[in-house]
C-alpha positions as CSV (number, residue, x, y, z in Angstrom):
1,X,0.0,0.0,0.0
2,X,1.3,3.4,-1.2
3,X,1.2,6.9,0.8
4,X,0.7,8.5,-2.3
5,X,-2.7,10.1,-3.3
6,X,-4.8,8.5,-5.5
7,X,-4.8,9.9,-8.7
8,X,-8.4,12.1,-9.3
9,X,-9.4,9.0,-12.2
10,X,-9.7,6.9,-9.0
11,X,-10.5,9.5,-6.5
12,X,-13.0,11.1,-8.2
13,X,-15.6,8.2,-9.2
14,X,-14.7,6.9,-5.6
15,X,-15.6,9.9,-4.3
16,X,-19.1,9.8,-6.2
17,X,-20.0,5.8,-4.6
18,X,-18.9,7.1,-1.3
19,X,-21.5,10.2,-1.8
20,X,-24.3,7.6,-3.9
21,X,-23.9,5.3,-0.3
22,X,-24.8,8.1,2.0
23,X,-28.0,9.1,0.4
24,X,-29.8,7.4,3.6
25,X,-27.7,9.1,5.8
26,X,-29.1,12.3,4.3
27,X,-32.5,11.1,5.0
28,X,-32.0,10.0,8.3
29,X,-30.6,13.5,9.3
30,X,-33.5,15.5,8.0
31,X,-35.9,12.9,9.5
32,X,-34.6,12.2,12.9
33,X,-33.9,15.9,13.4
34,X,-37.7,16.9,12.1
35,X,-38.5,17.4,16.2
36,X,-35.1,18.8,17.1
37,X,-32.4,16.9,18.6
38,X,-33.9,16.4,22.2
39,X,-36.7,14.1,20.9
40,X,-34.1,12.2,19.0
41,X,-32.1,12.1,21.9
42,X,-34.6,11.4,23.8
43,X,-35.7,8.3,21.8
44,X,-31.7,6.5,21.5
45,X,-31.2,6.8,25.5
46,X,-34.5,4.7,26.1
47,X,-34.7,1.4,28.1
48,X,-36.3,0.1,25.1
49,X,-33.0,1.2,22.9
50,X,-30.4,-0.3,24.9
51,X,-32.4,-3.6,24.8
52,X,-32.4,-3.5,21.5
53,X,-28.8,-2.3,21.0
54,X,-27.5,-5.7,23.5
55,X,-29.8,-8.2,21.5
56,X,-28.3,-7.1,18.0
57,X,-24.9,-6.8,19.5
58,X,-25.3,-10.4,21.1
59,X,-26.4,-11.9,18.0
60,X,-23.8,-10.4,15.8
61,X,-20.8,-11.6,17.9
62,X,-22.0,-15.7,18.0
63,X,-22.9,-15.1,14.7
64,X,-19.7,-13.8,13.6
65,X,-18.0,-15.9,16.0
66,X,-19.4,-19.6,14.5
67,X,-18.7,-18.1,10.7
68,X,-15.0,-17.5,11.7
69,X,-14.9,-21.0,13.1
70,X,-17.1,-22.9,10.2
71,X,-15.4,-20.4,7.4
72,X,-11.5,-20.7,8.2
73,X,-11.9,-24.7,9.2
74,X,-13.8,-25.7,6.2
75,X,-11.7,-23.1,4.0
76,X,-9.1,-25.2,5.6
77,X,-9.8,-28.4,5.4
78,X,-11.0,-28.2,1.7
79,X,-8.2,-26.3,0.2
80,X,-5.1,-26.7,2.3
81,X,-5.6,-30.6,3.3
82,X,-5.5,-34.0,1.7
83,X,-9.4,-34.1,2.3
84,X,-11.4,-36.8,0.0
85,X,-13.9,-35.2,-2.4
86,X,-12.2,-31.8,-1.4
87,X,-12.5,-30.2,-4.7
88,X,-16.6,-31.3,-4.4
89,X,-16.9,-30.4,-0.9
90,X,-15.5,-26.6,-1.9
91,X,-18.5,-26.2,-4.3
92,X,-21.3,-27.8,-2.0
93,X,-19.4,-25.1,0.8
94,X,-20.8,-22.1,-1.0
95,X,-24.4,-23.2,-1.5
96,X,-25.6,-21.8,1.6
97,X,-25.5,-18.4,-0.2
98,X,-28.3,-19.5,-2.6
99,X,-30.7,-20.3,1.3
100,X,-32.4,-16.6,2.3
101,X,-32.0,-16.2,5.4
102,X,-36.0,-16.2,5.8
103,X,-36.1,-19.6,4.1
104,X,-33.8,-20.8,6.8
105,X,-35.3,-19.7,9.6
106,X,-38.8,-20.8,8.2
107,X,-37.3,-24.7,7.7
108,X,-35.5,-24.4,11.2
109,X,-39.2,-23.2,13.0
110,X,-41.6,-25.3,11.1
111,X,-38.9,-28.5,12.3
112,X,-38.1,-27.5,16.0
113,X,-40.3,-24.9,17.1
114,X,-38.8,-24.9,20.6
115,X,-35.7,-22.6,18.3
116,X,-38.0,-19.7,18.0
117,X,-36.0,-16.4,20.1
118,X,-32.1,-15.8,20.1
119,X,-30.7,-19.5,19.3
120,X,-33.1,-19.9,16.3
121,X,-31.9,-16.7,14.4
122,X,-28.1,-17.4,15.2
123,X,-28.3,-21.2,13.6
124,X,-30.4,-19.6,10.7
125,X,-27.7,-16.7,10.2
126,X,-24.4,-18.5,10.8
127,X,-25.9,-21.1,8.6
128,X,-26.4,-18.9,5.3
129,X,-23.7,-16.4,6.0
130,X,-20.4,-18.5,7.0
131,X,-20.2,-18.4,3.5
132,X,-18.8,-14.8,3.5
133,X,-15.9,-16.0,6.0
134,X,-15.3,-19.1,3.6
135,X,-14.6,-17.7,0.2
136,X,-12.1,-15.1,0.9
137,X,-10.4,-17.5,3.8
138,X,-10.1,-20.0,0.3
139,X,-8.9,-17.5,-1.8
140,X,-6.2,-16.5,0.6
141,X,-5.4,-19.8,1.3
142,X,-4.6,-20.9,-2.8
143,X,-2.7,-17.4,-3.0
144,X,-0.4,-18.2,-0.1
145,X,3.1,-19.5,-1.0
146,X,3.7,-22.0,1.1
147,X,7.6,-21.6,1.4
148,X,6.8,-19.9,4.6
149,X,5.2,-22.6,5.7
150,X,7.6,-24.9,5.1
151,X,10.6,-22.8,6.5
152,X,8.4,-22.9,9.7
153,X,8.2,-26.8,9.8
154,X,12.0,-27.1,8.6
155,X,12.5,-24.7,11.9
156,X,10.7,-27.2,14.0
157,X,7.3,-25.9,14.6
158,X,4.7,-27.9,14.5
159,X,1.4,-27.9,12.0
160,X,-1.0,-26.1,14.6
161,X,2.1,-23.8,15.7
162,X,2.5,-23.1,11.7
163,X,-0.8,-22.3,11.2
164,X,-1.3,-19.7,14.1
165,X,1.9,-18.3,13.6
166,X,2.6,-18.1,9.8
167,X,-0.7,-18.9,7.7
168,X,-3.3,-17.7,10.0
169,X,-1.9,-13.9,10.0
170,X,-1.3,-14.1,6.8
171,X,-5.5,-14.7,6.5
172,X,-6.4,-12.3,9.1
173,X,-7.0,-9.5,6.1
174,X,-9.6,-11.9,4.7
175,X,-11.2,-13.4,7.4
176,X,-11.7,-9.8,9.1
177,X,-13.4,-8.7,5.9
178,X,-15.3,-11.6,5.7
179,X,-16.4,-11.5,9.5
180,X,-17.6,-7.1,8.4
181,X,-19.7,-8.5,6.0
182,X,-21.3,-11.4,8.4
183,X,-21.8,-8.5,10.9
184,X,-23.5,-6.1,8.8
185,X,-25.6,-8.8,8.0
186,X,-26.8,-10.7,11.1
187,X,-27.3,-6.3,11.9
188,X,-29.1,-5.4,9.1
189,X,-31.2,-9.4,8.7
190,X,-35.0,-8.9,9.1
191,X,-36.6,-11.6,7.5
192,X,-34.9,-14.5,9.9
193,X,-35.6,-12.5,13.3
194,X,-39.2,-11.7,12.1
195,X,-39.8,-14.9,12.0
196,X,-37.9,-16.3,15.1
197,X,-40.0,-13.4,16.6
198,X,-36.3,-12.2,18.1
199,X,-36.6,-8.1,18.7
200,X,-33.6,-6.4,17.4
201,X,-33.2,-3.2,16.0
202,X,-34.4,-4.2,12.3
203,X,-37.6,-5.4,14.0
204,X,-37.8,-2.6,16.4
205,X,-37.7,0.2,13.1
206,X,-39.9,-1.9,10.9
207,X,-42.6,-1.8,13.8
208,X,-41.8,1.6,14.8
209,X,-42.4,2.4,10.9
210,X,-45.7,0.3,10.7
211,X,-46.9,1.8,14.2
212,X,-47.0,5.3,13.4
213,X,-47.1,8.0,10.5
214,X,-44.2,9.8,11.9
215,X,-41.2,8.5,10.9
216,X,-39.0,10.4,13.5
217,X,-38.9,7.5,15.6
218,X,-37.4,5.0,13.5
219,X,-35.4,7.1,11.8
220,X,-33.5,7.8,15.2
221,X,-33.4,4.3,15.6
222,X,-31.9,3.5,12.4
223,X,-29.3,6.8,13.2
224,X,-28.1,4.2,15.9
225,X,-27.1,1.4,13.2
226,X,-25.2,3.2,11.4
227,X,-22.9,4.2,14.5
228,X,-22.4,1.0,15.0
229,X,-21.9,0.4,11.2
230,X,-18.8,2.7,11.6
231,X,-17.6,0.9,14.5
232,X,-17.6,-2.2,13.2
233,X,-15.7,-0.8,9.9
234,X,-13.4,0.8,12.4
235,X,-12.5,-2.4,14.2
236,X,-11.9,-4.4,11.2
237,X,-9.4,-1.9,9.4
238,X,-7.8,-2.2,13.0
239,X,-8.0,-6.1,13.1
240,X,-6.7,-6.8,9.2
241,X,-4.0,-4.6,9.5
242,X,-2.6,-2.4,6.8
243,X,-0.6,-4.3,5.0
244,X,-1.3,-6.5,1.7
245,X,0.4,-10.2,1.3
246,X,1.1,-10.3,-2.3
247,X,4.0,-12.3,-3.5
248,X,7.5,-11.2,-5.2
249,X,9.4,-12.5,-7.8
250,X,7.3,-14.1,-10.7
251,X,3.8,-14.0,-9.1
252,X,2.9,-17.6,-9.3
253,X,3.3,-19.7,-6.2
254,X,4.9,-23.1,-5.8
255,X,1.7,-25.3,-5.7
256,X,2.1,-26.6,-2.4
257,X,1.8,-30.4,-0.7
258,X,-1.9,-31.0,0.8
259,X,-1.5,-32.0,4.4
260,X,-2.2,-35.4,5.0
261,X,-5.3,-36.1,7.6
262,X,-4.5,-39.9,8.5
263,X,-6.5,-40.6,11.5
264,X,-8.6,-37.0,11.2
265,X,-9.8,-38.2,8.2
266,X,-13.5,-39.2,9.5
267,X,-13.8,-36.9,11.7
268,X,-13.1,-34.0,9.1
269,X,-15.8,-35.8,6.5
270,X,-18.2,-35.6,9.4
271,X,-17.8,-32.1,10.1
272,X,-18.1,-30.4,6.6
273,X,-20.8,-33.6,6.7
274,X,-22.7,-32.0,9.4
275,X,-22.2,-27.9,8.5
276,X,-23.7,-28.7,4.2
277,X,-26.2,-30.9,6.1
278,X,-27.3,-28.1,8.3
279,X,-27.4,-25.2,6.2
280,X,-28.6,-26.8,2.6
281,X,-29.9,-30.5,2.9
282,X,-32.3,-29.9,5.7
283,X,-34.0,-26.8,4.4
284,X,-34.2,-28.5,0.9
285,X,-36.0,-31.7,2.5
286,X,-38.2,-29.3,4.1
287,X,-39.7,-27.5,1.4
288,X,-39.3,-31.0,-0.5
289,X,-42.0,-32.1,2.5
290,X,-43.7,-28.7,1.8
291,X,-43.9,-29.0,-1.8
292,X,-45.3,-32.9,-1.7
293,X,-48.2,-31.3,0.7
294,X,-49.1,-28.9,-1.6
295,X,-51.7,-29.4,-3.5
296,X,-49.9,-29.8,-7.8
297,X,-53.1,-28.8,-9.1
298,X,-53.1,-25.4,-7.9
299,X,-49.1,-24.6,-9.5
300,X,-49.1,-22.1,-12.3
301,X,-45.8,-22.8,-14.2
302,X,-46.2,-19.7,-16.3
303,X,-46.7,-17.5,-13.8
304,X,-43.6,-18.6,-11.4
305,X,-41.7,-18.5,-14.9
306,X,-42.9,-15.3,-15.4
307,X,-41.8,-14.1,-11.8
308,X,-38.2,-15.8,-12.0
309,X,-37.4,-14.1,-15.1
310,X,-37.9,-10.8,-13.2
311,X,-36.4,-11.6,-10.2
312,X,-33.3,-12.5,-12.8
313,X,-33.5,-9.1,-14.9
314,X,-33.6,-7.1,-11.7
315,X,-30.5,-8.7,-10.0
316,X,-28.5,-8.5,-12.3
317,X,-29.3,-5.1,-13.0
318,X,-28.2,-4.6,-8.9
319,X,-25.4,-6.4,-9.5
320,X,-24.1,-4.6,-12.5
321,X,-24.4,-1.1,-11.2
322,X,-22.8,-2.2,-7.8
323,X,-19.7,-3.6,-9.7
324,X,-19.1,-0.4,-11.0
325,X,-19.3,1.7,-8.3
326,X,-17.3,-0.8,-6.0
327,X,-13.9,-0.9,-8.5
328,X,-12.7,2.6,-7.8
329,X,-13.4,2.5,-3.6
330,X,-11.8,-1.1,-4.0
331,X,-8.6,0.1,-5.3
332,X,-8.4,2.9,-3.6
333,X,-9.0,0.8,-0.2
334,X,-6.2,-1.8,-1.1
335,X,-3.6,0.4,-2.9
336,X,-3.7,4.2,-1.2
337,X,-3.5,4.5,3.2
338,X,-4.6,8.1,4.5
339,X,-7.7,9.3,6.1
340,X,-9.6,9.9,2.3
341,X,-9.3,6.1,1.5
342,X,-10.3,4.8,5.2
343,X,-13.6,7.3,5.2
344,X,-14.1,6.2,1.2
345,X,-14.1,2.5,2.8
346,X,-16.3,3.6,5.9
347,X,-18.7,5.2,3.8
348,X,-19.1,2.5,1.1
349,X,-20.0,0.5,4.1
350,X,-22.7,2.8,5.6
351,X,-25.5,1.7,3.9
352,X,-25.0,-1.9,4.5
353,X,-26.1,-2.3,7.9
354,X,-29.4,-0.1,7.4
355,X,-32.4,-2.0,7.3
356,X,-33.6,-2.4,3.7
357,X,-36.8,-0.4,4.9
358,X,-35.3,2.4,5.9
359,X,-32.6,2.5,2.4
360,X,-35.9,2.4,0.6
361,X,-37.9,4.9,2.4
362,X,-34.5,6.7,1.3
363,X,-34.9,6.1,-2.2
364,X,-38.7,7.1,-2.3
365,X,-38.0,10.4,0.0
366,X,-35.1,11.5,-2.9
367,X,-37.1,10.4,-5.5
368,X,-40.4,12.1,-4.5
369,X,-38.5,15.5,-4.2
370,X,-35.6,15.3,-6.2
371,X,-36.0,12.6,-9.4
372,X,-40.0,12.0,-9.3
373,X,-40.1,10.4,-12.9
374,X,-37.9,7.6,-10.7
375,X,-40.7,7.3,-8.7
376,X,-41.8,3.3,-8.3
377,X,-39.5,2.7,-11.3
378,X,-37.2,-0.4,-11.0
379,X,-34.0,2.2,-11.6
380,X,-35.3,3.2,-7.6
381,X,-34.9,-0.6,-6.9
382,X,-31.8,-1.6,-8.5
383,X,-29.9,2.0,-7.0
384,X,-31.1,0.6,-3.8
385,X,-29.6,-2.9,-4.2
386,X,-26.0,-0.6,-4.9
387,X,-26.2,1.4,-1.6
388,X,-27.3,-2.1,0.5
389,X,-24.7,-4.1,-1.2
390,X,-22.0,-2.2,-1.9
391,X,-19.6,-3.3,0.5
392,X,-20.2,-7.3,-1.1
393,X,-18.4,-6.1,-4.2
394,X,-15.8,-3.6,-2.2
395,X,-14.6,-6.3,0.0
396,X,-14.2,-8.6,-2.8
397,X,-12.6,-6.0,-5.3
398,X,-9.6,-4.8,-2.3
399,X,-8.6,-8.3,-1.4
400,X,-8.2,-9.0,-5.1
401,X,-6.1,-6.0,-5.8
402,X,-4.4,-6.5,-2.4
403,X,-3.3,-10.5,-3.7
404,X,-2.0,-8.6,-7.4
405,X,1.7,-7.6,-7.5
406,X,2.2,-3.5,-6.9
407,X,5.2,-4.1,-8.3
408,X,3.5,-4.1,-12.3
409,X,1.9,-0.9,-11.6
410,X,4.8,0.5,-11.1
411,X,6.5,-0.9,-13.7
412,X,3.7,0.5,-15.8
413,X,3.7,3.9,-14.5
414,X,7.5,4.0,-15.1
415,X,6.9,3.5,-18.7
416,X,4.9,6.3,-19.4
417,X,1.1,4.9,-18.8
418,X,-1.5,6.9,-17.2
419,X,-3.5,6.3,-14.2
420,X,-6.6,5.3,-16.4
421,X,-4.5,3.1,-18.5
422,X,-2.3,1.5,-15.9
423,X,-5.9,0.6,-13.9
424,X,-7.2,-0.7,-17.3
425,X,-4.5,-2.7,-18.6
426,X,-3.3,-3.6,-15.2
427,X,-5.4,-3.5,-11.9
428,X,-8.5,-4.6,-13.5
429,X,-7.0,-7.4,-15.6
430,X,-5.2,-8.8,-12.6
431,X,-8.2,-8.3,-10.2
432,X,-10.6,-9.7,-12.5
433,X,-11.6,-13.0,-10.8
434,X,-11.7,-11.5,-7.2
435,X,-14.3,-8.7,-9.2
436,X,-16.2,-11.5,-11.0
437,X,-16.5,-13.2,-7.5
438,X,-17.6,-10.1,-5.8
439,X,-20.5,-9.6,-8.8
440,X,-21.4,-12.9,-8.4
441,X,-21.9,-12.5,-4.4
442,X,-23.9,-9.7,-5.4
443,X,-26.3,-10.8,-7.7
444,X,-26.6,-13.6,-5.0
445,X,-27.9,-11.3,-2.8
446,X,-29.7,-9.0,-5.0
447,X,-31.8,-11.9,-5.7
448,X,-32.6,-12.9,-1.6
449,X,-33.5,-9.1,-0.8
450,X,-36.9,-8.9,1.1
451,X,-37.7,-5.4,2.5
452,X,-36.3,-2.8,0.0
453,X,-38.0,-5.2,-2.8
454,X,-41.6,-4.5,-1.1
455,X,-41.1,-1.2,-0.9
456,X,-40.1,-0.4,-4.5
457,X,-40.7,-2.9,-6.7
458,X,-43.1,-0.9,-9.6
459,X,-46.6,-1.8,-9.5
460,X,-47.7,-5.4,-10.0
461,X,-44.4,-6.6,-10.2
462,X,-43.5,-9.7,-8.2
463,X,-39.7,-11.4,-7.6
464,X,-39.9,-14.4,-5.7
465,X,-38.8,-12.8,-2.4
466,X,-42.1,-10.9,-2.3
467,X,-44.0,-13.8,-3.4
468,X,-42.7,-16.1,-1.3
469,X,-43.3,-13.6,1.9
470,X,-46.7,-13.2,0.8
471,X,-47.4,-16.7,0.6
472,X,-45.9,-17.3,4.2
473,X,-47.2,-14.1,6.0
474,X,-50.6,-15.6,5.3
475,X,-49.6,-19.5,6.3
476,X,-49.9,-20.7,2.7
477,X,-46.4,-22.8,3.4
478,X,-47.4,-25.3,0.5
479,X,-47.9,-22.5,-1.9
480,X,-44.6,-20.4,-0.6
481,X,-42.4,-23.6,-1.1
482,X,-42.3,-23.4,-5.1
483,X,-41.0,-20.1,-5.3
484,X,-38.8,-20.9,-2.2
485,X,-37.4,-23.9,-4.4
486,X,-37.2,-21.6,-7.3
487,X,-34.8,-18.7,-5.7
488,X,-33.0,-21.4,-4.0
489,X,-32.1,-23.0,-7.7
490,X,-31.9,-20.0,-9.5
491,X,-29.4,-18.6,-6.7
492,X,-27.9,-22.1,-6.5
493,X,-26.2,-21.7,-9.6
494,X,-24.0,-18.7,-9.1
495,X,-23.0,-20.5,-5.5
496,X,-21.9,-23.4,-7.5
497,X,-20.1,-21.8,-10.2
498,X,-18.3,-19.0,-7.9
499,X,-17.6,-22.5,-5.8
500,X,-16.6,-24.3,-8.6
501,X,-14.2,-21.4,-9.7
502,X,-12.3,-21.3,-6.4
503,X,-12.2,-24.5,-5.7
């Protein structure tokens, strides 16, 4: 990472996703300050708050705790070891993505409805979001050269002494930014904890919203999250450190020797066993049950066609326009340090941890005064999908650049090329994949989306999120399951190929 500043053809589109991912902050200051700040004040210092603030807190740190541990071990065990199947268990790893989190949680509480509270929304979110530990932790792991390793062993360490000593710091820059992302998303979940019927904040603003016409409330609430959004940004620049681990000399590492598991062998089956078991076979068997109760007769094919197409067109539109605001803050992240890159980072990540009810009640309050003829238009809907999943693309963007060799840029530079042609012909060419991953995570995503989708979605249209929480919110389980088994296969397929492509 360089001291210098970033040259204005990075800076300046940077600059303009930073200011595009703070549009909600601009529309939580004018609402939560609409009574003056004493009534906003008065509504963060409550009892009720600070309830809230310890149960989302609470549930964030198992849920990022049990993603570190199922993310590094599996990224692990399927990469670095001798495992049987490894190449197989890598893909099956990453379905989880294509489970919403709402899907999980519904499986999890129609199964064992004892779950229902705290312990029912962590297993549903550390089920569908280790995922976010586990492909960086992968990526890492394939990039590291292993001579260091090696020298460690030849000096008489031991493999667990190795590992915690010489690999695992080495990781610490992608399991950190994998650990953000699980954060801002056990924070910002409100399908799963509706469901558990577990208050946290996302619950708390959706029913302050729904309670009352004035907004002032809620907004104060959601003011709250996005304190918290910065601390949590805060600690993980702190925890990853500011250095990058890319490799000298030719660029290519020595493919290294997969540790042999001899007698670990069966246990290590049964674990990633138990974790794909958990997280994709049993809420697949249980809309399987759902969709054998149903009733055939009552399917319409054309219609659930119809709605999967759009659910498609939409996400990757999201996906798409997040890409391209996330390449200049990614670059800028992994190749410039100073205060303007760590707030560019900060800010990409603001929006991330805001409910998807109050980013949309964003978009309609700048639409309505400032863009009206975007007014329940799907561009309103896909520019909210950039400012909620923005940091998806970031984080995979800066640990790509961050694993490509500084050294050709400046060979470039050194030649005669221009910023815009050395990030061209360079940084994007040798980043590629880690972007390709990062759009892929997105359009993931994009597609899962619950409460920014039912508040902007144009008129009469339908994505099988909002079909499938219609369907549920009424009891129809038998009729939600085939558009939960359609947005699990349609998302499916991205899992597996990302999976396939990293494995």
């Amino acid at each position: 990472m360089t001291t210098a500043r970033a040259p204005w053809v990075l800076l300046g589109p940077a600059c303009l996703a930073g200011a595009f991912a703070l549009l909600p902050l601009g529309y939580l200051a004018v609402r939560s300050l609409e009574r003056g700040p004493g009534f906003a004040w008065s509504v963060v210092t409550t009892e009720g708050t600070a309830l809230l603030l310890g149960r989302s807190l609470a549930l964030a740190v198992v849920v990022v705790a049990a993603c570190l541990l199922l993310g590094i071990s599996l990224a692990w065990l399927t990469v670095r070891t001798a495992l049987p199947g490894g190449r197989a268990w890598s893909v099956v790893a990453t379905l989880p993505l294509a489970v919403p989190s709402y899907v999980a949680a519904f499986a999890w509480l129609s199964a064992v409805p004892e779950l229902a509270g705290f312990t029912g929304s962590a297993v549903a979110l550390t089920l569908v979001s280790y995922p976010y530990v586990y492909l960086p932790v992968a990526a890492a792991l394939r990039g590291i050269d292993p001579a260091q390793e090696e020298a460690s062993r030849s000096l008489g360490a031991g493999p667990v002494r190795t590992f915690l000593r010489v690999t695992l710091p080495q990781l610490r820059p992608a399991a950190a930014g994998g650990g953000l992302l699980v954060a801002l998303y056990a924070l910002s979940d409100f399908g799963a904890v509706s469901l558990m019927r577990y208050d946290t904040f996302t619950r708390g603003i959706y029913t302050s919203y729904r309670a009352s016409f004035d907004r002032t409330p809620a907004a104060a609430l959601s003011v709250v999250l996005v304190v918290m959004t910065v601390a949590l940004v805060a600690l993980e620049t702190r925890t990853r450190g500011r250095r990058g681990h890319a490799r000298t000399g030719t660029g290519t590492a020595r493919p290294f020797t997969p540790v042999p598991l001899g007698r670990m062998t069966i246990p290590a089956l049964a674990w990633c066993g138990a974790v794909v078991a958990a997280a994709v076979v049993f809420p697949l068997a249980t809309l399987g049950y759902w969709l054998v109760a149903g009733n055939l007769a009552t399917w319409d094919p054309a219609g659930l066609l119809n709605i999967a197409g759009v659910t498609l067109g939409v996400a990757a539109g999201g996906a798409a326009l997040t890409t391209v605001l996330a390449l200049p803050v990614g670059v800028v992240a992994a190749r410039y340090r100073g205060r303007a890159a760590d707030l560019l980072e900060q800010a990409a990540y603001a929006g991330h941890a805001l409910p998807g009810i109050t980013v949309a009640l964003s978009m309609v309050f700048f639409a309505v005064r400032y863009a009206n003829p975007l007014y329940q238009e799907l561009p309103l809907l896909v520019c909210a999908y950039a400012v909620l999943f923005l940091p998806v693309a970031v984080g995979a963007t800066r640990a790509a650049v961050l694993q490509s060799p500084p050294v050709l840029e400046d060979v470039a530079r050194s030649l005669g090329r221009s910023p815009l042609r050395v990030l061209r012909e360079v940084t994007v060419p040798l980043a590629a994949p880690g972007v390709a991953a990062g759009a892929a995570l997105t359009f993931v995503v994009c597609m899962k989306e619950l409460p920014a989708t039912l508040l902007l979605r144009p008129t009469g249209m339908d994505t099988l999120a909002t079909r499938l929480w219609t369907e549920t919110g009424v009891g129809s389980y038998a009729d939600a399951a085939p558009y939960a088994a359609a947005l699990i296969l349609l998302a499916a397929v991205p899992s597996y190929l990302l999976g396939r492509q990293r494995s």
